[in-house]
C-alpha positions as CSV (number, residue, x, y, z in Angstrom):
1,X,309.7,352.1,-118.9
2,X,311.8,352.4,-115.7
3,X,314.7,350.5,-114.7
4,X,313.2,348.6,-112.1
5,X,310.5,347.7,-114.7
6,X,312.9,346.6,-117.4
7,X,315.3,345.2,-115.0
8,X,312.4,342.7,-113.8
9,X,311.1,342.1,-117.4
10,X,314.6,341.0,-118.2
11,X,314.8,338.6,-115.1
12,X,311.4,337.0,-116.4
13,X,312.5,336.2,-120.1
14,X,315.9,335.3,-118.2
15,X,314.5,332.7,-115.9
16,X,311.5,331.5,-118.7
17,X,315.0,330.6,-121.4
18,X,316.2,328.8,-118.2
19,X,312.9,327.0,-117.6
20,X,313.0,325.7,-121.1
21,X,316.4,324.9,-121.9
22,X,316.0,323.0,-118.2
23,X,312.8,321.1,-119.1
24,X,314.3,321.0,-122.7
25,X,316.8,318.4,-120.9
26,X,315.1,316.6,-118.6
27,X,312.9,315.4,-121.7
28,X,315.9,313.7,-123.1
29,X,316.5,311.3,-119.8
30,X,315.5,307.8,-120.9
31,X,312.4,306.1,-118.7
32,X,315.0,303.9,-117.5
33,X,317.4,306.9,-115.8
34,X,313.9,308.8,-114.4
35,X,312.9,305.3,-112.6
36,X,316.5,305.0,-111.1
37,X,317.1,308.6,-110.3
38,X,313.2,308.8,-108.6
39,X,314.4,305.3,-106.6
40,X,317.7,306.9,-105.3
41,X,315.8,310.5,-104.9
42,X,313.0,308.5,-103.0
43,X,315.5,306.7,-100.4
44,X,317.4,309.6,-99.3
45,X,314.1,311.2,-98.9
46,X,313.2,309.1,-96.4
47,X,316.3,308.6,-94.9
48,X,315.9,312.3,-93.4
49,X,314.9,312.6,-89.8
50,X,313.9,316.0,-90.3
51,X,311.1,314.4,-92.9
52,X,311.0,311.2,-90.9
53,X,309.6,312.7,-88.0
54,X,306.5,313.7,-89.6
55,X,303.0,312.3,-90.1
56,X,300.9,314.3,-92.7
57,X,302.4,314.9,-96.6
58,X,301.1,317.2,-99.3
59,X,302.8,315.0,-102.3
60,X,302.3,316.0,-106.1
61,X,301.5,313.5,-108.3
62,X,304.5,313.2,-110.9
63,X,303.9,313.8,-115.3
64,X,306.1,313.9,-118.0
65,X,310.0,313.9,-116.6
66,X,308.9,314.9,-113.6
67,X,310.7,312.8,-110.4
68,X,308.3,310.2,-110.0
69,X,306.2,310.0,-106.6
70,X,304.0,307.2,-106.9
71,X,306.2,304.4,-105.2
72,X,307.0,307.3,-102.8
73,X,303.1,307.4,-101.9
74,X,302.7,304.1,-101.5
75,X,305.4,303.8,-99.6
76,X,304.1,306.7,-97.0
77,X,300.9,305.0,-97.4
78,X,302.4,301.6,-95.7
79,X,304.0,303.2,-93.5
80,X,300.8,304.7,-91.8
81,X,301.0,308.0,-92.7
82,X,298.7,310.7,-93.9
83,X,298.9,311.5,-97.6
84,X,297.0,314.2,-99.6
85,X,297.6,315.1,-103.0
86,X,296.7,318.8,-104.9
87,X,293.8,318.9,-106.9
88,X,294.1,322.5,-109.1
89,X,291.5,325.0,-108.9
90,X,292.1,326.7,-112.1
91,X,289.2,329.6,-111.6
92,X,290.1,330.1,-108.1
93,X,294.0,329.4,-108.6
94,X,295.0,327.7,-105.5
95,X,295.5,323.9,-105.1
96,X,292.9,321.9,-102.4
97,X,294.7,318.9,-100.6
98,X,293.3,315.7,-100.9
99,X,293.8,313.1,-98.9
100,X,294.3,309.7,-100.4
101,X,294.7,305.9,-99.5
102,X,294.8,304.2,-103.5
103,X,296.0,306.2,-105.9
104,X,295.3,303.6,-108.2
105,X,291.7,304.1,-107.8
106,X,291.6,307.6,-106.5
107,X,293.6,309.2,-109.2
108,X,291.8,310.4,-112.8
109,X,293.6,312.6,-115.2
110,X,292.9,316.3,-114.4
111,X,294.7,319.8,-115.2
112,X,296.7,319.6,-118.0
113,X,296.6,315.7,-117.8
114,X,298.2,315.6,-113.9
115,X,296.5,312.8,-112.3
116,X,293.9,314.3,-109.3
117,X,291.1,313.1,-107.4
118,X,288.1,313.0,-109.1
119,X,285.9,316.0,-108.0
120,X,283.0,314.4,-106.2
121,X,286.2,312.5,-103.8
122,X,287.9,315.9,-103.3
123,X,284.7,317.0,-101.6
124,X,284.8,314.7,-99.3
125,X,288.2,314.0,-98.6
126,X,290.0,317.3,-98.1
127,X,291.9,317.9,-95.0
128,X,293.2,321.5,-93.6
129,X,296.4,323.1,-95.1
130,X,297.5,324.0,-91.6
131,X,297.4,319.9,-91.1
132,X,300.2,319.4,-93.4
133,X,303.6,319.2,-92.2
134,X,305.5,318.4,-95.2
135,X,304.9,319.9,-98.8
136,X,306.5,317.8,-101.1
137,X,306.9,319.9,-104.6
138,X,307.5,320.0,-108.3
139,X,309.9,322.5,-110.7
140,X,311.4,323.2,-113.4
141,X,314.4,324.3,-111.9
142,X,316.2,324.8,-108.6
143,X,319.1,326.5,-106.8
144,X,321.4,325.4,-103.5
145,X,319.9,328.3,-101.9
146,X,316.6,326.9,-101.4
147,X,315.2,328.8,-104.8
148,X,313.0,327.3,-107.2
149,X,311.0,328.0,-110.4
150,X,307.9,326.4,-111.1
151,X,305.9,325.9,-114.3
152,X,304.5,329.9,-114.2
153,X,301.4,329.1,-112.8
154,X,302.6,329.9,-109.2
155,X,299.8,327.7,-107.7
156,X,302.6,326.1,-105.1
157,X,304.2,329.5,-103.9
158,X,300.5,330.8,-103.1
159,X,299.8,327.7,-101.2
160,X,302.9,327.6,-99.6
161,X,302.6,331.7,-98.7
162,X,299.2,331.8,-97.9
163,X,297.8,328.0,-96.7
164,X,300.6,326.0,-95.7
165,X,303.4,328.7,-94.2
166,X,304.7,326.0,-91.6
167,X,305.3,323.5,-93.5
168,X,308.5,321.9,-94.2
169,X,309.4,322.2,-97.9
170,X,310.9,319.8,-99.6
171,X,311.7,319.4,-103.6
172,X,312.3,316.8,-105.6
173,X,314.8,317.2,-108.5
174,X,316.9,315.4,-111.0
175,X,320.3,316.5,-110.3
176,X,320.3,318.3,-113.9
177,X,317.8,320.6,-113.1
178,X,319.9,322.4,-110.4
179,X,321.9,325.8,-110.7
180,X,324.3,327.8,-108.6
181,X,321.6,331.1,-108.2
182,X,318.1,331.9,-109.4
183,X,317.0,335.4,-109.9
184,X,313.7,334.9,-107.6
185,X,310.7,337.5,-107.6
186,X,309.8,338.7,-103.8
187,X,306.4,335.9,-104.4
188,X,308.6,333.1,-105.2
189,X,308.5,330.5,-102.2
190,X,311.9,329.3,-101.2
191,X,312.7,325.7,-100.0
192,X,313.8,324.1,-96.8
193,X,315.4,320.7,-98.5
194,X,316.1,319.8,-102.5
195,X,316.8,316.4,-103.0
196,X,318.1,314.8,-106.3
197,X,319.8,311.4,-106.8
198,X,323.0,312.8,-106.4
199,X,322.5,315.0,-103.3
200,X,320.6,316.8,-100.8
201,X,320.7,320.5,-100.4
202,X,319.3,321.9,-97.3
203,X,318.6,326.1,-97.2
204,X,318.0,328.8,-94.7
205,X,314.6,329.3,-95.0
206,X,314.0,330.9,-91.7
């Protein structure tokens, strides 16, 4: 084996100890703290002009400890504006935007027990990546340089590369889950915004 070869290998077991020790701690917040953190999170969200200013959203759909989106899509919702959710494609592995207007009658339980549209909807209701002007996206953990780690599947870095390039980038975090530096790989996606309840952390994308 190579350096270069080892030298990455190391970076992966690196960064998946990091992802689990993160996770690991973000299991322990009580239901109570993930509710107020994802209220705070959620209102400096939309307290941003840059975020303000836009029409059409690409929210996940929160699980586990995840920050919790579904008062933020309701709120979007009454506010008039257009919001799609992912729907996971595992044989194809790429995510298909969906728009929405209930997500309490819209939303099933789907890959690995996320909450998506149901199938047959999907069909109907997808809109065009290149639509989207705001991504709104899930880790593991994050850096104040825009980095991120996902869950390993990298389903949101190839739809941010490859579908939804423009878009502004925005992730949602509880402040625990933020370091000083990831060691990214050259297909990692980097963020434009990071918002936690402490904070937010805008990068240099471009």
């Amino acid at each position: 084996m190579v350096f270069g070869e080892l030298s990455n290998k190391m970076g992966m077991n690196m960064n998946q100890a990091l992802r689990q020790k993160t996770l690991a701690r973000r299991d322990l917040l009580s239901t109570s703290q993930q509710t107020l953190n994802s209220e705070q999170i959620r209102s400096r969200l939309l307290a941003r002009p840059e975020v303000n200013a836009c029409r059409t959203f690409l929210v996940y759909v929160n699980f586990r400890s995840e920050v919790q989106t579904l008062d933020l899509i309701t709120e979007l919702l009454g506010q008039g504006r257009v919001v799609a959710v992912p729907l996971t494609r595992v044989a194809a592995r790429e995510l298909l935007p969906v728009q929405i207007t209930d997500p309490s009658q819209q939303l099933v339980p789907g890959y690995c027990g996320i909450p998506e549209p149901l199938s047959d909807y999907a069909e109907q209701h997808q809109i065009g990546p290149t639509t989207i002007e705001v991504v709104i996206v899930p880790g593991s953990v994050f850096d104040q340089y825009g980095g991120r780690l996902g869950y390993g599947g990298g389903y949101y870095d190839r739809f941010l590369a490859d579908r939804a390039p423009g878009a502004l980038r925005v992730g949602l975090a509880h402040d625990l889950q933020v370091v000083s530096r990831l060691d990214l790989a050259p297909h990692d996606q980097r963020l434009d915004l990071l918002v936690t309840e402490c904070r937010e952390i805008s990068s240099c994308r471009f």
